[in-house]
C-alpha positions, 0 to 999 in steps of 0.5 A: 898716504905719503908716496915714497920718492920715485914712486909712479903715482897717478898725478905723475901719468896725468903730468907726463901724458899732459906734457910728453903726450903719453904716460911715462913709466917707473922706469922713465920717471927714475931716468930723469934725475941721472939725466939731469945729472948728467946735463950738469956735469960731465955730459957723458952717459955711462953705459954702465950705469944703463941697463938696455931698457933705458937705453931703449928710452933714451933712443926714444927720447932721441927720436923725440926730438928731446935729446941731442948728441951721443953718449959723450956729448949728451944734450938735452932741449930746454923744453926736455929739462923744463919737463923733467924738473916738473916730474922729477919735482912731483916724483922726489919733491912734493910727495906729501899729498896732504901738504900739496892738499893744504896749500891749494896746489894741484902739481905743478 
């Protein structure tokens, strides 16, 4: 069966947990790519396009250490982007199972 881009799938948790240390939620996975996209533009989050809970991730992540500055400065660490590409690329990417099957990867 093919996962449908931004699904949360098992080998996501599995990846999240290995690399933030806990299973990240559907909510989490679907942040990260307007992260990133924030990173390469404007760096400026627009509070209109958050709802609370992702705000309460985003303060989190903060917490974490992961990002840095306020909503007009927005940074993210490199390790930040390493990880969110790496889940970003299960979550929109590689979602053909049977593909990643045939070619004897197992993730990232």
């Amino acid at each position: 069966m093919t996962q449908k881009r931004g699904q949360l799938t098992e080998r996501i948790k599995k990846e999240s947990l290995h690399l933030l240390g806990y299973e990240i939620g559907v909510t989490e996975l679907r942040l990260m790519p307007y992260v990133i996209y924030v990173v390469m533009n404007e760096h400026k989050i627009d509070p209109l396009r958050i709802d609370q809970e992702e705000k309460d991730i985003l303060f989190d992540w903060k917490t974490a250490g992961y990002i840095n500055g306020g909503i007009d400065k927005f940074q993210i660490t490199p390790e930040f982007w390493d990880i969110c590409c790496k889940i970003i690329y299960l979550g929109y990417v590689d979602i053909d199972e049977h593909v990643t099957a045939r070619n004897g990867r197992n993730g990232i």
